[in-house]
GUTOR-959320 format. One record per residue (C-alpha): x, z, y; residue in three letters. Coordinates in steps of 0.001 Angstrom, whole numbers, padded with zeros to 6 digits, always signed. Each point is the difference from the previous one (the first is absolute). Layout:
BEGIN
XZYALA
...
//
This chain:
BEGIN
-018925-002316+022445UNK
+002154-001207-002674UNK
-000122-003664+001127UNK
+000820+001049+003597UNK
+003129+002559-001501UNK
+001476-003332-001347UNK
-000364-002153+003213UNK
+001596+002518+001794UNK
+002778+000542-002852UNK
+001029-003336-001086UNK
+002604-000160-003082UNK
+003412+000538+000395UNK
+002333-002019-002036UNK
+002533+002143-002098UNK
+003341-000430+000472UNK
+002786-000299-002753UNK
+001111+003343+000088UNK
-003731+001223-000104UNK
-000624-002150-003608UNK
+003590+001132-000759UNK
-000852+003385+000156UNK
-003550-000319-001453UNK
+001213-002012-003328UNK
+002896+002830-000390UNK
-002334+003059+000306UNK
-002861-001761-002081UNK
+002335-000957-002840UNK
+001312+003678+000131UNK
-003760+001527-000346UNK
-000915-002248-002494UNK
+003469+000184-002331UNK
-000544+004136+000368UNK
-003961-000260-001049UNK
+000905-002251-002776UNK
+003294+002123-001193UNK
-002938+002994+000155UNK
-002357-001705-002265UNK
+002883-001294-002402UNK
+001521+004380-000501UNK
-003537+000964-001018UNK
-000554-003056-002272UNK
-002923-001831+002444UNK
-000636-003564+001001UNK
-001198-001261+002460UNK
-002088-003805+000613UNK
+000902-003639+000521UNK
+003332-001213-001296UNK
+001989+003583+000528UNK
-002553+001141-002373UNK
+000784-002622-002129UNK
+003525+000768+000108UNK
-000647+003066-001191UNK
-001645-000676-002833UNK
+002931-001919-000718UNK
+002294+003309+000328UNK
-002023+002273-001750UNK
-000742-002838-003142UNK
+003378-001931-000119UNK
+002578+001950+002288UNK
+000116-002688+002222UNK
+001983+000976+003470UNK
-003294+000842+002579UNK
+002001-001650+002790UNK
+001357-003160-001421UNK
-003781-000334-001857UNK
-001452+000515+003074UNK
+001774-002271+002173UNK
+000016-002833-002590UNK
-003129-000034-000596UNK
-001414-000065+004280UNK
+002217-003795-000054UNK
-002646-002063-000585UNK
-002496+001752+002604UNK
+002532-001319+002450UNK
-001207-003233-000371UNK
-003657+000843+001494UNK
+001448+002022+002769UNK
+002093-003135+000902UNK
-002949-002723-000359UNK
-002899+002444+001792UNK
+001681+002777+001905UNK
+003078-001661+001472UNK
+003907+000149-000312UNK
+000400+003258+001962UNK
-002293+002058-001921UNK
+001297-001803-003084UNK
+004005+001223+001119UNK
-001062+003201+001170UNK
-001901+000312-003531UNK
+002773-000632-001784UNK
+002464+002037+002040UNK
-002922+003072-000789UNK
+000022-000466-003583UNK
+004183-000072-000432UNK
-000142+003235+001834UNK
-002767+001577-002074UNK
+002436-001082-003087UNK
+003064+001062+001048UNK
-001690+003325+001520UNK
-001314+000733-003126UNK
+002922-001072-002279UNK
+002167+002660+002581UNK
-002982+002913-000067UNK
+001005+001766-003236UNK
+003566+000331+000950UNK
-000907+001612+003437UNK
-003385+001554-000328UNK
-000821+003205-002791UNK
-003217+001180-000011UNK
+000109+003616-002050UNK
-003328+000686+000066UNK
-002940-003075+000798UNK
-003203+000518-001554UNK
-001756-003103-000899UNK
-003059+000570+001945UNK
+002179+000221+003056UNK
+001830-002726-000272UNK
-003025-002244-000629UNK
-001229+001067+003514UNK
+002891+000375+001717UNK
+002018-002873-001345UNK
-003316-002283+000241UNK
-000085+001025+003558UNK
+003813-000770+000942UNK
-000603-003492-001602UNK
-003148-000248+001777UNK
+002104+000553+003279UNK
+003127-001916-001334UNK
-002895-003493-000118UNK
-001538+000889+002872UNK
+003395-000173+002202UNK
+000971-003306-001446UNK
-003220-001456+000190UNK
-000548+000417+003551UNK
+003075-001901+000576UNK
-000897-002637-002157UNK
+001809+000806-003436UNK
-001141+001425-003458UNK
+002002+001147-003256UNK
-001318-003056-001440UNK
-002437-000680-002930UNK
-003629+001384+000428UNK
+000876+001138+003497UNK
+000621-003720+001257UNK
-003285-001033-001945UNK
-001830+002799+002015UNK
+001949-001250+003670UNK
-000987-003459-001051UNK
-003852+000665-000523UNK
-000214+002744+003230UNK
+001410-002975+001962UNK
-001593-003259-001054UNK
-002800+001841-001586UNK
-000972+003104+002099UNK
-000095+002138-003225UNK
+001202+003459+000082UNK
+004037+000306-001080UNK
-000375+003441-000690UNK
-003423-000434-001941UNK
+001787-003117-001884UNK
+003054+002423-000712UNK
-002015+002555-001438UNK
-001993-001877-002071UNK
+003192-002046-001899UNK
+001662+003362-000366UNK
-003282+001410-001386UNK
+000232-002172-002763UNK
+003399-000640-000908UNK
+001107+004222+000113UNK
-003713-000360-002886UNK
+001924-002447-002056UNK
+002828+002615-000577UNK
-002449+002018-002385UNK
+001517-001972-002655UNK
+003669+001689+000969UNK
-000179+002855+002153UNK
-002116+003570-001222UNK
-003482+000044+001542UNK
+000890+002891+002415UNK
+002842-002198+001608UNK
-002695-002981+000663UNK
-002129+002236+001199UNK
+002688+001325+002716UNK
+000993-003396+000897UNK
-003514-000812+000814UNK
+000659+002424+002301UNK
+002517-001415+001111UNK
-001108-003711+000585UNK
-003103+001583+001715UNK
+002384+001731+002721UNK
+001794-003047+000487UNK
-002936-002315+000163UNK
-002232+002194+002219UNK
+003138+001031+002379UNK
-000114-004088+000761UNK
-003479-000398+000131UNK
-000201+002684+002806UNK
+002508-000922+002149UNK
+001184-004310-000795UNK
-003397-001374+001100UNK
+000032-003574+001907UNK
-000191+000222+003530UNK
+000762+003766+000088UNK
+003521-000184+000615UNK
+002089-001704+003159UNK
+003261-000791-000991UNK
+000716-003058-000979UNK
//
């Protein structure tokens, strides 16, 4: 059924307004999950995580940290994944930062309990990667490792993304209060599983 669905719906290529407005509305979730996660004190996996760390230890600014550090990924998404995704990548990340750098001046959160915004921010990220993934872009870091082995190596993105995160928000015991790790376990978990669900190969037709 699913084979014949596909014969009879063949891809349709997106056009530049469609990745326009996909790379615009994913950088926007993802800047607000992460500006959740950074009020409450939470990380979250890959290199944003480790930009974090950075923040909370040294001070360093999250979105300078964070966009520094995704440069060298851009090499791999230029040798294995192509110069679009690689520019689109790119353009992602610089919108993340600069989101991000602008949140506190525009965005108050009174009341956000950390529980919350583990879910809810891990879910806007979730849907913030899943936007720019399916038109071929990423925030950088882990999530072009995870595009990289979906696509040459059939693995899971979302399984990939999880598991990195996983890890990384566990290396933050050493600077962040139990409770907090515990919440951006949370966290990763709702991001990871929202793009295991729903970024699987051959489940979506755009191209």
């Amino acid at each position: 059924m699913a084979a014949s669905s596909s014969a009879s719906h063949p891809p349709v290529a997106h056009s530049w307004l469609d990745d326009a407005h996909a790379l615009i509305a994913g950088s926007l979730f993802v800047a607000l999950g992460m500006t959740m996660f950074a009020h409450v004190g939470l990380l979250t996996g890959g290199l944003a995580g480790v930009a974090y760390l950075l923040r909370y230890a040294f001070g360093v600014d999250l979105s300078l940290a964070f966009f520094v550090l995704n440069m060298p990924f851009y090499w791999l998404a230029w040798r294995q994944l192509g110069g679009e995704f690689t520019v689109k990548s790119f353009i992602a990340v610089a919108l993340v930062s600069a989101c991000t750098a602008a949140a506190p001046h525009y965005v108050r959160f009174q009341l956000l309990d950390p529980w919350v915004a583990s879910l809810v921010g891990g879910l806007l990220i979730g849907f913030g990667l899943l936007a720019l993934l399916r038109h071929r872009a990423s925030v950088g870091g882990v999530n072009i490792l995870a595009q990289f082995l979906q696509q040459k190596r059939g693995f899971s993105a979302g399984k990939v993304q999880m598991s990195v995160d996983v890890c990384v928000v566990l290396a933050a015991l050493m600077t962040v209060p139990p409770e907090r790790v515990l919440q951006s376990v949370v966290g990763a978990v709702a991001i990871g599983a929202f793009l295991a669900l729903n970024h699987r190969p051959g489940r979506y037709l755009g191209v």
